[in-house]
C-alpha positions as CSV (number, residue, x, y, z in Angstrom):
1,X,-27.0,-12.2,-38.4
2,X,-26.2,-15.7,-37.1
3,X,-22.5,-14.2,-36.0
4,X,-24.5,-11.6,-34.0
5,X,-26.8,-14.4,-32.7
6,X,-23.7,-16.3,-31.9
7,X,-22.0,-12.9,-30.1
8,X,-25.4,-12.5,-27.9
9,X,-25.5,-16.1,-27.1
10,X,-21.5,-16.1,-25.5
11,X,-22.5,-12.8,-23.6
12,X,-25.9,-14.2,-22.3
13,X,-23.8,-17.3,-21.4
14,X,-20.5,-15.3,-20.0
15,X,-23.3,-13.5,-17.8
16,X,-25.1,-16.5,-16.2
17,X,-21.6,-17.7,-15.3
18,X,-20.9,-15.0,-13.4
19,X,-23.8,-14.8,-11.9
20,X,-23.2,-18.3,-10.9
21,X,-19.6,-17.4,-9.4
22,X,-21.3,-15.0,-7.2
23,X,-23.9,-17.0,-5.9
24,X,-21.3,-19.7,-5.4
25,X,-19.3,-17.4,-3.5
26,X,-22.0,-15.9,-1.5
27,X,-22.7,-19.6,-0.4
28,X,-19.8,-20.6,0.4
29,X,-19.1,-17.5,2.6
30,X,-22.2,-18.1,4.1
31,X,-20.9,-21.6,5.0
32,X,-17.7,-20.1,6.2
33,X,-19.3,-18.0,8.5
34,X,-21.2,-21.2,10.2
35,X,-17.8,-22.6,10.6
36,X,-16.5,-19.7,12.1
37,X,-19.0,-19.1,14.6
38,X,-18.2,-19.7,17.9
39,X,-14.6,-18.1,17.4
40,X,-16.3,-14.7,15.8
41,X,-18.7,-15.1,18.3
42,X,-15.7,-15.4,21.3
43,X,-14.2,-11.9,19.5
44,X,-17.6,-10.1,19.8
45,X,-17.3,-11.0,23.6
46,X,-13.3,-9.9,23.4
47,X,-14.6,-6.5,22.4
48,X,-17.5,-5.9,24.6
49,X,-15.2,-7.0,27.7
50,X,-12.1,-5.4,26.8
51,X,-12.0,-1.7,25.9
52,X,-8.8,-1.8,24.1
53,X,-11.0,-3.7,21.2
54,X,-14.5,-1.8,21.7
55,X,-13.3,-0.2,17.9
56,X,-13.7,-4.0,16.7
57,X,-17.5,-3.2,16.5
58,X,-16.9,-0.9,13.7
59,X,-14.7,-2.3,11.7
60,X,-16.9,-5.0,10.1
61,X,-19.6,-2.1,9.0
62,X,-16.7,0.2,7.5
63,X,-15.5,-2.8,5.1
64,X,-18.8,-3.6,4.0
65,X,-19.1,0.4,3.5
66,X,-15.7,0.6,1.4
67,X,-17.1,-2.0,-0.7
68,X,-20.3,-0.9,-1.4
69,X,-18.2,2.2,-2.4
70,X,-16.5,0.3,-5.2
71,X,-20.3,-1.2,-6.5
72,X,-20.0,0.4,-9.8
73,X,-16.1,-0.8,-10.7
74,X,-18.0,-4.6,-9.4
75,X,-20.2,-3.9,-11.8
76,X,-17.9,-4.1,-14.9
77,X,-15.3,-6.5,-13.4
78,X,-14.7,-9.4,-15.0
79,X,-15.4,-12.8,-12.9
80,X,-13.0,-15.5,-13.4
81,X,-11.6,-17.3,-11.2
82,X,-7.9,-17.4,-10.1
83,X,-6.0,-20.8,-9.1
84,X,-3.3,-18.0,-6.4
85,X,-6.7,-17.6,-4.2
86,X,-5.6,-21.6,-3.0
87,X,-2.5,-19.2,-1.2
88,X,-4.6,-17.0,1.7
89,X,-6.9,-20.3,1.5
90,X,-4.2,-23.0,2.6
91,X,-3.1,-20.4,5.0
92,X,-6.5,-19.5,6.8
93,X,-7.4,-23.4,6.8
94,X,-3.7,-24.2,8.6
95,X,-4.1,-21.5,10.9
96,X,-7.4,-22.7,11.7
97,X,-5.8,-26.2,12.7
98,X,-2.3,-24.5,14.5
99,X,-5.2,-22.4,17.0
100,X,-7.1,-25.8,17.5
101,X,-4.2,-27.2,18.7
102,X,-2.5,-24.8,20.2
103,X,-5.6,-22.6,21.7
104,X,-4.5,-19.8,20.6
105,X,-7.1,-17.7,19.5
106,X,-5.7,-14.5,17.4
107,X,-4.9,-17.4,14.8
108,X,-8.0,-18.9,14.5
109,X,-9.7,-15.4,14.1
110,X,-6.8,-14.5,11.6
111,X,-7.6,-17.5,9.8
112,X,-10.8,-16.7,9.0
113,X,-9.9,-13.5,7.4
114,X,-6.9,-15.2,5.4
115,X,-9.8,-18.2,4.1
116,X,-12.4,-15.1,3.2
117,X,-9.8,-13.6,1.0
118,X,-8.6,-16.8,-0.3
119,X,-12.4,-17.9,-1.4
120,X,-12.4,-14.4,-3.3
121,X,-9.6,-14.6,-4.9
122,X,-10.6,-18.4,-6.1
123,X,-13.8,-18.2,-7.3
124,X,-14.3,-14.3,-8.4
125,X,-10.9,-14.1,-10.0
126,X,-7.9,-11.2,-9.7
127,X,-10.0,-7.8,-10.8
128,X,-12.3,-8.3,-7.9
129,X,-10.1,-9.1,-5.4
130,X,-8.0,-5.9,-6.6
131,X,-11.0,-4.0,-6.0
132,X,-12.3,-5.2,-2.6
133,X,-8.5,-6.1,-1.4
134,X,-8.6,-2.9,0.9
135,X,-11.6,-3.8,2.4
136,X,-10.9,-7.4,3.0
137,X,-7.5,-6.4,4.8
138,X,-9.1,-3.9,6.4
139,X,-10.7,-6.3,8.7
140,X,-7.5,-7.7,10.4
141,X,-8.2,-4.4,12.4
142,X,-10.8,-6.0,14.0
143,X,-8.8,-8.5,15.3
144,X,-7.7,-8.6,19.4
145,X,-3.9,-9.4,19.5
146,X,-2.9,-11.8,22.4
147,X,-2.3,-11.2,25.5
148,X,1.5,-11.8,25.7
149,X,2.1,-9.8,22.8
150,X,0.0,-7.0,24.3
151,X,1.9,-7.2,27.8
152,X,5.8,-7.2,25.6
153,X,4.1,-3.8,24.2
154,X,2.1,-1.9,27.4
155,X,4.8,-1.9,29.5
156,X,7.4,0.1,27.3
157,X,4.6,2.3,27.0
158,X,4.0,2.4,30.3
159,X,7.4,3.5,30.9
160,X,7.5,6.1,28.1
161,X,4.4,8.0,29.5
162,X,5.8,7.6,33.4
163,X,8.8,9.6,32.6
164,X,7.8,11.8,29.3
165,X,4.5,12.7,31.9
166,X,7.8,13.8,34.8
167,X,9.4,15.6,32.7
168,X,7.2,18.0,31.7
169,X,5.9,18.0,34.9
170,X,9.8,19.3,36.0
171,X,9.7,21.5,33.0
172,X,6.3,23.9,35.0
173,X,7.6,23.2,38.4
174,X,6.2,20.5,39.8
175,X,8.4,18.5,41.6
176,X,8.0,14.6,41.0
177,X,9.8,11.9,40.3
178,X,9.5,8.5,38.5
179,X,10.6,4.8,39.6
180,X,9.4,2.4,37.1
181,X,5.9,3.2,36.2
182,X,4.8,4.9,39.1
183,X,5.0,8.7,39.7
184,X,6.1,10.0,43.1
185,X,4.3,13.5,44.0
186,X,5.0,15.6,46.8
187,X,1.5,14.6,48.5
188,X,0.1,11.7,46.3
189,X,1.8,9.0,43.8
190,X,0.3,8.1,40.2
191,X,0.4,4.4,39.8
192,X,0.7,4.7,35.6
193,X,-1.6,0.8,35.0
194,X,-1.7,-0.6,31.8
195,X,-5.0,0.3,31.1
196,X,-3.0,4.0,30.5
197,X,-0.2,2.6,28.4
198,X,-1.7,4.5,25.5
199,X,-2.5,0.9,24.2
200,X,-5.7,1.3,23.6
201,X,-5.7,4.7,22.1
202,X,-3.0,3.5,19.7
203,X,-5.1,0.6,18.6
204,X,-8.3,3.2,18.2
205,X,-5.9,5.6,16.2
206,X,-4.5,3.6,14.0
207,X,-8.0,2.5,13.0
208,X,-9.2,6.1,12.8
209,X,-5.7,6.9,10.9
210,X,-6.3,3.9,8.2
211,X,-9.7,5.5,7.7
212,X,-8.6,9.0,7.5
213,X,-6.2,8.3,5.2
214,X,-8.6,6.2,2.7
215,X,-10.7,9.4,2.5
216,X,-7.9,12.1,2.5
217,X,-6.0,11.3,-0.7
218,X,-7.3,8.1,-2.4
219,X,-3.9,7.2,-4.4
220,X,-1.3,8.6,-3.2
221,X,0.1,5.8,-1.4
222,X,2.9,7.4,-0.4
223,X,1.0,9.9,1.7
224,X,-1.3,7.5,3.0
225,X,1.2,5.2,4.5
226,X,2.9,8.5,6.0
227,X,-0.4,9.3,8.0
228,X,-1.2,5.8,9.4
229,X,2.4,5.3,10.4
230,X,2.3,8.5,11.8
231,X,-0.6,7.2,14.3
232,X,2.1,5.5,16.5
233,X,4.2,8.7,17.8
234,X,1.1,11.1,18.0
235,X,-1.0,8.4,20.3
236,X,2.3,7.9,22.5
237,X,2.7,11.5,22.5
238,X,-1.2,12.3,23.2
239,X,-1.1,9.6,26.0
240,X,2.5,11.2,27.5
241,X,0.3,14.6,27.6
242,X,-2.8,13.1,29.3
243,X,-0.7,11.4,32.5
244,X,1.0,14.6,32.8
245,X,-2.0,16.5,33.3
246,X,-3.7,13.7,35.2
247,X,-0.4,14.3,37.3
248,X,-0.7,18.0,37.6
249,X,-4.5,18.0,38.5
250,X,-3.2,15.3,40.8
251,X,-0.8,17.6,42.2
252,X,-3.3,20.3,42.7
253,X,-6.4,17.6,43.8
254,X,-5.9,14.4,44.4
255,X,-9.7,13.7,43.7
256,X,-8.8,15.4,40.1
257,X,-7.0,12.1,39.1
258,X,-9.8,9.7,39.3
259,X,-13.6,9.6,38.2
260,X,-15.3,11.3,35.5
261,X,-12.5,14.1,34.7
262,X,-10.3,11.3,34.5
263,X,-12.5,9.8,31.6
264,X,-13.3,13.1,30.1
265,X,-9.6,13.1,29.6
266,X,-9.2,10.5,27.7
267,X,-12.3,11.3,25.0
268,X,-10.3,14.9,25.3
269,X,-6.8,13.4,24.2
270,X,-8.4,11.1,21.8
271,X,-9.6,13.9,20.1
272,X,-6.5,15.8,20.3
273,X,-4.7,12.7,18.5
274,X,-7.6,13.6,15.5
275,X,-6.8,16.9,15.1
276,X,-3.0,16.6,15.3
277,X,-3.6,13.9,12.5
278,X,-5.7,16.4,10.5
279,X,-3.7,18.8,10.9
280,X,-0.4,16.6,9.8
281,X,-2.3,15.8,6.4
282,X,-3.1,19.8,5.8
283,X,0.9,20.2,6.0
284,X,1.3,17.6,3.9
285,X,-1.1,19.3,1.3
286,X,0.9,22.2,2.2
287,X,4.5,21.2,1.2
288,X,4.0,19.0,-1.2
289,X,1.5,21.0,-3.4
290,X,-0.8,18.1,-3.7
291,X,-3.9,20.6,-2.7
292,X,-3.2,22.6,-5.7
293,X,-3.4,19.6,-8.1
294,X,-6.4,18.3,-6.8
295,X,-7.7,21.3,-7.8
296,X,-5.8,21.8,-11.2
297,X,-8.2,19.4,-13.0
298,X,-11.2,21.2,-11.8
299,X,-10.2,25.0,-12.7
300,X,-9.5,23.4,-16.5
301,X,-12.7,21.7,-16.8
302,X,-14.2,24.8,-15.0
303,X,-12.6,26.8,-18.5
304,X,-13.0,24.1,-20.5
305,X,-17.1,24.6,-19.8
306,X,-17.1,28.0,-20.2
């Protein structure tokens, strides 16, 4: 009887611990974010401004989704602390200090992410930050890159569409030329900006391909990482299609290449990108069997019932 007492007494006293790690680490989050506030705040106004980064909004409310998901494994977790959490901690607090300095603001927003996981891992131990790690990387997606990075990358995509969008123009007929990134036509010439690098499409698709993947087979890594790196070629290959046809309607009507058909083109070839992704993954199913031993385990408990 008194070893039972004993036994009930740890448990009650295990369980007001880790009820004190949470609200310790709720608090201290909450104190993060009042530190943090005028740089999230700055990125809020980074996405509303610049539509390469209007998928930021949705990134936040998709973590806290993927964690709710895990609730129940939360639930039994063990809380206890792990000293490694100091790691992603240091780093977020340093990278804090080099953006002060320096202005630069991807590492002050990067920071922020690195110090969240850090606090996790430090006060709520190993098991939960192995169960809420995707959802705590996750948010780096949210984050805008800067600007000199993004110029090094839009014009090599500027340059792939230009002459990938010629080509098959050549291929149907159409008689154009490129120099650089602009597209010489018989009657008009397509001036290929950066806002049509494909950039933001390839940020918006590998968001959407990170997702996709999380739901489509949850383990198999392998597969997975096939999909999301797959992203890259499909958006440079859906944004190669859209110039060219903005150059053939172009060729047909000027007045074709602008406006609200030039728009509708992009929500077009942004969904194109989706289904060329969906359809990668049913392929993958395909060849590699994987549909057929998903449903394996249901036929035997289907028997098993019976």
């Amino acid at each position: 009887m008194a070893e039972a007492t004993r036994v009930a007494t740890a448990m009650d006293g295990n369980e007001i611990d880790s009820r004190k790690a949470v609200y310790v680490t709720c608090g201290t989050i909450v104190a993060l974010f009042g530190i943090y506030f005028p740089i999230l705040r700055n990125m809020v106004h980074h996405w509303s401004v610049v539509e390469d980064y209007q998928h930021g909004f949705i990134i936040a409310p998709l973590a806290l989704y993927f964690a709710y998901q895990k609730r129940w494994d939360l639930e039994d977790a063990k809380i206890e602390g792990s000293w490694l959490g100091l790691i992603p901690l240091v780093i977020g607090v340093t990278s804090l200090m080099i953006g002060r300095l320096g202005t630069e603001l991807m590492t002050m927003r990067g920071g922020f992410i690195f110090t969240l996981i850090g606090l996790v891992l430090l006060l709520l131990g190993k098991e939960i930050f192995r169960i809420l790690a995707f959802p705590l990387f996750f948010l780096f997606l949210m984050v805008p890159l800067p600007q000199s990075l993004v110029n090094t990358i839009a014009f090599p995509l500027q340059l792939i569409a230009a002459k990938s969008a010629v080509l098959s123009l050549q291929e149907i007929g159409i008689p154009a030329l490129v120099e650089g990134n602009i597209i010489h036509l018989a009657h008009t010439e397509l001036f290929v900006h950066e806002a049509c690098s494909g950039l933001r499409s390839l940020m918006a698709l590998v968001t959407l391909g990170v997702v996709f993947a999380y739901f489509f087979k949850p383990g198999v890594v392998w597969v997975q990482i096939v999909l999301v790196a797959s992203t890259i070629p499909i958006a440079i290959f859906v944004n190669a299609f859209r110039v060219g046809l903005t150059g053939y309607l172009a060729h047909h009507d000027e007045s074709l290449a602008s406006g609200t058909i030039h728009d509708l083109q992009g929500v077009f070839t942004f969904g194109l990108a989706f289904f060329i992704l969906l359809g990668e993954g049913r392929l993958i199913e395909f060849f590699t069997g994987l549909k057929e031993r998903d449903a394996a385990p249901d036929e035997t408990a289907g028997n098993a019932s019976a």
